[in-house]
C-alpha positions as semicolon CSV with decimal commas, in nm:
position;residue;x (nm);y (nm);z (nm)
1;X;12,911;14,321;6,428
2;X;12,860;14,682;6,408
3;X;12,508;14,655;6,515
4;X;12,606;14,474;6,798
5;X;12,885;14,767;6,872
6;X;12,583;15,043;6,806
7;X;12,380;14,809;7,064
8;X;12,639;14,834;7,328
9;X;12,703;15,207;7,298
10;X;12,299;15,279;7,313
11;X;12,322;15,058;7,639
12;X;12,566;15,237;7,779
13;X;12,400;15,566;7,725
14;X;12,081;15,456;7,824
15;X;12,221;15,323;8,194
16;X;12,376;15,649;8,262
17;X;12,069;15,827;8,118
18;X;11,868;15,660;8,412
19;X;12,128;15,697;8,652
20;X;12,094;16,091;8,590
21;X;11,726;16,072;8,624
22;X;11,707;15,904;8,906
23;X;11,969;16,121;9,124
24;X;11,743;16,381;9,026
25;X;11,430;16,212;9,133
26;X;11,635;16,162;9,452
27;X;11,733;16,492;9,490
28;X;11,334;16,619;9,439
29;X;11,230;16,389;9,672
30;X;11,442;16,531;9,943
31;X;11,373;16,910;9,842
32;X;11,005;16,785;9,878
33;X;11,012;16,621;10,210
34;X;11,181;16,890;10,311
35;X;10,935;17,178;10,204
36;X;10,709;16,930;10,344
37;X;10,884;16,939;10,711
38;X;10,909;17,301;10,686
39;X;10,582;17,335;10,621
40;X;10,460;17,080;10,900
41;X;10,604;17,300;11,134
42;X;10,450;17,635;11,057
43;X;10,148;17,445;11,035
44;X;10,226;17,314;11,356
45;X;10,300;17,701;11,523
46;X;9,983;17,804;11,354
47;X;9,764;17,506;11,505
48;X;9,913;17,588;11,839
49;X;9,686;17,927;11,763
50;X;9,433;17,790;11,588
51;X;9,374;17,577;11,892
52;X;9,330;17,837;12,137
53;X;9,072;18,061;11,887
54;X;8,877;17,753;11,817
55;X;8,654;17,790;12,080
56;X;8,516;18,057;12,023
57;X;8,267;18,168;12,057
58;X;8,290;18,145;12,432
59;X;8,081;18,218;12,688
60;X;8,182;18,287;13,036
61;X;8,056;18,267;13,356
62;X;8,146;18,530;13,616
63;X;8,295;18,398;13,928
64;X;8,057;18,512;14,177
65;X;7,695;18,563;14,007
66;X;7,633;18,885;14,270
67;X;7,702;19,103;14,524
68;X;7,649;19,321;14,765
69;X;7,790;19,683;14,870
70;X;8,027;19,654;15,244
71;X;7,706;19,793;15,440
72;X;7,470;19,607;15,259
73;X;7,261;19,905;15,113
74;X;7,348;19,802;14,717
75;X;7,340;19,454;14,551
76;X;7,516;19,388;14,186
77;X;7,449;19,105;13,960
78;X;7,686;18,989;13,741
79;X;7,618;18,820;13,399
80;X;7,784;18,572;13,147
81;X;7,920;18,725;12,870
82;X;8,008;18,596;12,502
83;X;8,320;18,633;12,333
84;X;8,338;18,606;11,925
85;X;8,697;18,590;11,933
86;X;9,011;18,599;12,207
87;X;9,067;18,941;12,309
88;X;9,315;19,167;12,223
89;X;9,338;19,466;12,464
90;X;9,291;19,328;12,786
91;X;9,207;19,589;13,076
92;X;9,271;19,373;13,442
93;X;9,146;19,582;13,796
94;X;9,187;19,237;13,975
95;X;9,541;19,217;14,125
96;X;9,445;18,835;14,171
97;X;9,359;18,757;13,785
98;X;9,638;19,042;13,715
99;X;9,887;18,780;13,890
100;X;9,701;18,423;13,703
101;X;9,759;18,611;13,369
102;X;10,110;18,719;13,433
103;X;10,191;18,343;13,548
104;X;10,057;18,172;13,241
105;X;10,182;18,436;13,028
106;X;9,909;18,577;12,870
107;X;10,005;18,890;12,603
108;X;9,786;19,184;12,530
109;X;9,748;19,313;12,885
110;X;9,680;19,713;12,836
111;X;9,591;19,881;13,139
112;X;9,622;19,759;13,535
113;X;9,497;19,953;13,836
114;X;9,834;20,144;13,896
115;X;9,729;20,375;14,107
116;X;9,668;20,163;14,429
117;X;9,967;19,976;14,598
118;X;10,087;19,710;14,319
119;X;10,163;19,412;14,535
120;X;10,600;19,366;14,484
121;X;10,607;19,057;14,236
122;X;10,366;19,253;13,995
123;X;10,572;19,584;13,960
124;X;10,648;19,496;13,605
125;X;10,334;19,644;13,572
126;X;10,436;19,980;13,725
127;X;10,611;20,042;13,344
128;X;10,498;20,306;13,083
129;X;10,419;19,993;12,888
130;X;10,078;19,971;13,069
131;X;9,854;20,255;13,128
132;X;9,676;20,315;13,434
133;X;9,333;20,266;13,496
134;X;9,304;20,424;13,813
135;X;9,280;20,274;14,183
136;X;9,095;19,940;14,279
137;X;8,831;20,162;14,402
138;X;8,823;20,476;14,144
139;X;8,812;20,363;13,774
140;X;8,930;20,632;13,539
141;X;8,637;20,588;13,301
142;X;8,759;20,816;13,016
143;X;9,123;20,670;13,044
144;X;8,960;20,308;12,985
145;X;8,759;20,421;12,692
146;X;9,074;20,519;12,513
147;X;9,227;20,209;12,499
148;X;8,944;20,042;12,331
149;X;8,943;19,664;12,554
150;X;8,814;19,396;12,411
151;X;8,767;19,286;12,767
152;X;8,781;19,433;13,147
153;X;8,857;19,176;13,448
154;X;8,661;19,353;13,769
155;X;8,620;19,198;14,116
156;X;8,422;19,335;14,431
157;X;8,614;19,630;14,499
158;X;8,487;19,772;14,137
159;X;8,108;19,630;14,158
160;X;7,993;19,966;14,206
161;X;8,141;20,097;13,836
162;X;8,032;19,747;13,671
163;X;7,674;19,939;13,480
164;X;7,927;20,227;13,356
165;X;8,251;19,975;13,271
166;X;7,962;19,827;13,048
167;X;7,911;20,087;12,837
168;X;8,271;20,080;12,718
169;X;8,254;19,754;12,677
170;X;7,992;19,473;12,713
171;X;8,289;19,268;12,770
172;X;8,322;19,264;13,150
173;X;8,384;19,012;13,351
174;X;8,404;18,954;13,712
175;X;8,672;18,746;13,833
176;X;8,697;18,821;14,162
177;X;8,695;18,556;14,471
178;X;8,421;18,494;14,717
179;X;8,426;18,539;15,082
180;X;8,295;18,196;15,205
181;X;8,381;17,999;14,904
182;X;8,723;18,167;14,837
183;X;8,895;17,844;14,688
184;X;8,663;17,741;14,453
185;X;8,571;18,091;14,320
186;X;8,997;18,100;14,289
187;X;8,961;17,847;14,118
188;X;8,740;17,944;13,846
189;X;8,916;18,261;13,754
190;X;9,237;18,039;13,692
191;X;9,017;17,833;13,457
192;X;8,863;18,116;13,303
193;X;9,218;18,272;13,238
194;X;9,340;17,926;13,120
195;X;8,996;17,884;12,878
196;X;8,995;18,229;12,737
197;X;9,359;18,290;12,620
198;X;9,474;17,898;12,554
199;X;9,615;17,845;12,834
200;X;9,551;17,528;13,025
201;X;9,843;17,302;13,038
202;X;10,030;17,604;13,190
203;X;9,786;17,606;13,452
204;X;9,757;17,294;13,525
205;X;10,161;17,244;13,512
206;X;10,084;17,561;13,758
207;X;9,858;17,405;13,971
208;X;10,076;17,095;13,994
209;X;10,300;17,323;14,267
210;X;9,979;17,351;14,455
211;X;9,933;16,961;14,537
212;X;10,308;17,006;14,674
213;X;10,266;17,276;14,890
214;X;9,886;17,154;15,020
215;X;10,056;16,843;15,131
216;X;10,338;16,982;15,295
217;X;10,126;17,229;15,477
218;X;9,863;17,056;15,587
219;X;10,081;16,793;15,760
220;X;10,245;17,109;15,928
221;X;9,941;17,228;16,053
222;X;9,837;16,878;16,167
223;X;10,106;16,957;16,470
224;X;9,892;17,231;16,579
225;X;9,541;17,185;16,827
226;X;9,435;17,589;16,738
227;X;9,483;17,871;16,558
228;X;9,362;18,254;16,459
229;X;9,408;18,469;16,174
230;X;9,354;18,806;16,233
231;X;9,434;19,173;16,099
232;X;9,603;19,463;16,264
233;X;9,441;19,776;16,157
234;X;9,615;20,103;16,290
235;X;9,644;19,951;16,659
236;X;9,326;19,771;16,565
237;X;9,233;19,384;16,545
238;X;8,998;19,181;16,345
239;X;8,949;18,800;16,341
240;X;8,834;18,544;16,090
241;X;8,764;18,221;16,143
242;X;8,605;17,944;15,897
243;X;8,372;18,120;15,634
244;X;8,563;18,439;15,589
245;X;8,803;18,585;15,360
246;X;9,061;18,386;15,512
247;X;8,884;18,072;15,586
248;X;9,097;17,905;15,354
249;X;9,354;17,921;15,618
250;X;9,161;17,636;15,773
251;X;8,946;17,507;15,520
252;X;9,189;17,395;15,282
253;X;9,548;17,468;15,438
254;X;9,440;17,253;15,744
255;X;9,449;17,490;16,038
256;X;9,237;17,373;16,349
257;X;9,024;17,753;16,418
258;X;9,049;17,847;16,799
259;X;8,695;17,911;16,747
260;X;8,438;17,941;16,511
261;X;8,185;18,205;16,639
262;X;8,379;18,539;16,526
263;X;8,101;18,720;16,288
264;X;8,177;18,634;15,896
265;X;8,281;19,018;15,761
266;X;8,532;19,124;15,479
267;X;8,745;19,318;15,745
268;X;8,673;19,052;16,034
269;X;8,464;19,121;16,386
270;X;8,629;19,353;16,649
271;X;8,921;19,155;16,839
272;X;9,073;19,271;17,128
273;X;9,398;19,165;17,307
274;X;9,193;19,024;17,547
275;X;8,999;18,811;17,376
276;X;9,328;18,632;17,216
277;X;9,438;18,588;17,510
278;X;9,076;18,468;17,601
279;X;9,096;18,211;17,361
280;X;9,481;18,166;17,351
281;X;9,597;18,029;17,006
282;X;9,875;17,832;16,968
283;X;9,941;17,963;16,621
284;X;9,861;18,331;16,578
285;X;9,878;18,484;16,218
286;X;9,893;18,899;16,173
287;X;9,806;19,037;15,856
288;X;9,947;19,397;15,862
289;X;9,648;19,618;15,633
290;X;9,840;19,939;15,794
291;X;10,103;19,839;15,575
292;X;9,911;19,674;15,293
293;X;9,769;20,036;15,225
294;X;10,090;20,265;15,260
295;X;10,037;20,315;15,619
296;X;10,253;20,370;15,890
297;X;10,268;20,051;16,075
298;X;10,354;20,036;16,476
299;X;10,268;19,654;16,453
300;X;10,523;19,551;16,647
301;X;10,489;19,786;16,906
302;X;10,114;19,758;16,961
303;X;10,097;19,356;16,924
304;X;10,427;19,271;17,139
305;X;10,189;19,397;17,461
306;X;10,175;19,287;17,808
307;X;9,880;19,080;17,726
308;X;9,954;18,926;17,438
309;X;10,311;18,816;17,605
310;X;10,085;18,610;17,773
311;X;9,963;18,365;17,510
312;X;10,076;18,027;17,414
313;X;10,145;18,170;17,062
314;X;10,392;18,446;17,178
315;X;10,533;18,221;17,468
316;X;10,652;17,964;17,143
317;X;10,717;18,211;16,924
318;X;10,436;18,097;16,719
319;X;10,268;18,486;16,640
320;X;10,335;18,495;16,224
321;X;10,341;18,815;16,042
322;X;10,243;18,758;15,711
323;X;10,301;19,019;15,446
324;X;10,044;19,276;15,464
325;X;10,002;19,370;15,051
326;X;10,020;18,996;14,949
327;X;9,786;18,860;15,168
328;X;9,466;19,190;15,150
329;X;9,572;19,357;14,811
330;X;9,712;19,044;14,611
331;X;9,549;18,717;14,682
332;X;9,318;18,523;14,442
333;X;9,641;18,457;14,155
334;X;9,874;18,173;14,109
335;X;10,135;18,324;14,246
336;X;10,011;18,487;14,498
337;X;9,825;18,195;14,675
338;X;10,147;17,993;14,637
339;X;10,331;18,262;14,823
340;X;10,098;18,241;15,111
341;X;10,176;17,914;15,169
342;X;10,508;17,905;15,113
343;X;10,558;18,204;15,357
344;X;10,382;17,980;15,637
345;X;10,614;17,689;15,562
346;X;10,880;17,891;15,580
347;X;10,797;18,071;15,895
348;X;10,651;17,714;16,065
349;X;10,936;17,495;15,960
C-alpha cells in the first residue's frame, strides 16, 4: 500500500515535470522562430543589396560609340568601361541621365552641371548638397578631381573634355542620346542607369507610363495630315524633320512631317516664315532656345507675323509652344520625355 501511495506521488511529479519542460520547449521554439523571422528579414534587406552588387563586375557600353565636333573638324570615340563594384560618388553633366537617376532614385549623386540653366523639375539639384561641376560646355576640371567619382556621366556637349575627364577617372561614360536614333540611344541610358545602380523594376514600372502616353498620342496625331517642329532662335527659325534631334516627334510620337527634305543638323536648317507658310503645317510646334538659354524671348511677337497668320496652323490655333529648357536643355530622362508628351496632349486635347 505505501508503495503504491509512493507510486502515485512519483506520477504526479513526473506529469508536471514534463508539463514544465515542454512549455519551455514551447516557449524556445517561438523565441527561435522568431530570431529566425527577424533574421529572414535583414537577410532579406541585405539580399535586396546583394542583388544589385552581384553583377559586378560590369561592363558598359557607351550610348553612342563616337562623335563628331558641331563643324565637323574633331571626331571622339567613346569606349566601354568596367566597373569592379557600384559606384559611390557619382558626377552626372547629362541633364537627361541627371533626370533617369533622379526618377529611379539612385543615391550617391555628387556633383551636376549647375552652372548652366537646370531645367525646373531638377532644381533640387541647385542645393549646397551637390557641388557644381561647371556648365554643360565648361567642366571645372580641378573641382571634379576633388570629389574623387567613382564615375562621370558625359554626353555630346562634353565630348571635347572626355581625354582630360579620363584622367580623373577612367570611369566615364557617355550617356548621351543620338541625333538620328534618339529613342533607342534614350533608351539605353535608362537601361544603363537601371543595370548599374539596381534599378530595373523601377524603370520598367517607369516605362510602363510610356506605353500610356505613346498610345494616347499617337492616336492624337493620327487626326493630323502634317506637321513641323521647329526652333525660334532670337527672331530666328530652324526646322527638323525625320532624322533629327526631334525626329522622334514623328518617328515614334506619330506625327505625319510636312516634309522630309530639311537638312539633318543639331540646331535644324535655316527656316523662314515663308517657307512655313510654303509648306503650311497643320500642326506647328515652337521650341523657344531664346528662352531655353536665359535669353530674352520676343517669340510671340516675331512668330504671330503677317505671314505666319496665314497658315492653316495659326488659322486653327494649332502653332504649340513647347517649353524651351525641357525640350533643348532637358530631354533624354524619364521624366523629361514623359513631359514632352504630356505637354502635347495637353495642348492638342
Amino acid at each position: 500500500m505505501k508503495n503504491w501511495k509512493f507510486l502515485s506521488i512519483m506520477f504526479i511529479i513526473l506529469i508536471f515535470v514534463l508539463a514544465a519542460c515542454g512549455g519551455n520547449d514551447e516557449s524556445s521554439n517561438d523565441e527561435a522562430a522568431n530570431a529566425n523571422e527577424q533574421t529572414g528579414n535583414n537577410e532579406a534587406s541585405e539580399g535586396d543589396t546583394e542583388d544589385a552588387s552581384s553583377i559586378y563586375p560590369l561592363t558598359v557600353s557607351p550610348t553612342v560609340g563616337s562623335s563628331e565636333s558641331r563643324d565637323g573638324s574633331e571626331s571622339y570615340t567613346f569606349e566601354d568601361v568596367t566597373f569592379d563594384s557600384m559606384p559611390k560618388n557619382i558626377v552626372v553633366f547629362d541633364y537627361g541621365f541627371l533626370d533617369t537617376l533622379d526618377a529611379l532614385g539612385v543615391e550617391g549623386i555628387v556633383g551636376v552641371a549647375k552652372d548652366s540653366s537646370l531645367p525646373e523639375h531638377l532644381e533640387k539639384f541647385s542645393s549646397d548638397e551637390y557641388a557644381s561641376i561647371g556648365t554643360l560646355k565648361e567642366p571645372l576640371l580641378e573641382d571634379i578631381a576633388a570629389l574623387e567619382p567613382d564615375v562621370i556621366f558625359i554626353s555630346g556637349r562634353q565630348a571635347a573634355y572626355y581625354d582630360q575627364l579620363k584622367e580623373i577617372t577612367p570611369n566615364v561614360v557617355f550617356v548621351g542620346t543620338q541625333e538620328d536614333d534618339y529613342w533607342n540611344t534614350f533608351m539605353a541610358s535608362v537601361d544603363i542607369a537601371a543595370k548599374m545602380f539596381g534599378k530595373e523594376a523601377e524603370a520598367e514600372e517607369y516605362l510602363a507610363k510610356f506605353d500610356a502616353s505613346l498610345e494616347e498620342i499617337k492616336n492624337l496625331a493620327g487626326n493630323y495630315e502634317s506637321s513641323l517642329v521647329t526652333m525660334y532662335n532670337e527672331g530666328n527659325l530652324s526646322g527638323f524633320s525625320t532624322n533629327s534631334r526631334f525626329g522622334y516627334v514623328f518617328d515614334v510620337y506619330g506625327f505625319q512631317p510636312v516634309t522630309e527634305d530639311i537638312e539633318s543638323s543639331s540646331h535644324g536648317s535655316n527656316f523662314g516664315f515663308e517657307a512655313i507658310l510654303e509648306f503650311n503645317p497643320e500642326v506647328l510646334f515652337v521650341i523657344d532656345r531664346t528662352a531655353a538659354i536665359g535669353g530674352e524671348s520676343n517669340i510671340d511677337k516675331d512668330m504671330e507675323n503677317d505671314i505666319i497668320k496665314q497658315t492653316t496652323a495659326f488659322q486653327n490655333d494649332r502653332i504649340i509652344y513647347l517649353d524651351g529648357p525641357l525640350w533643348y536643355l532637358s530631354g533624354g530622362g524619364l521624366q523629361s520625355e514623359l513631359a514632352k508628351i504630356d505637354e502635347i496632349l495637353a495642348e492638342l486635347k
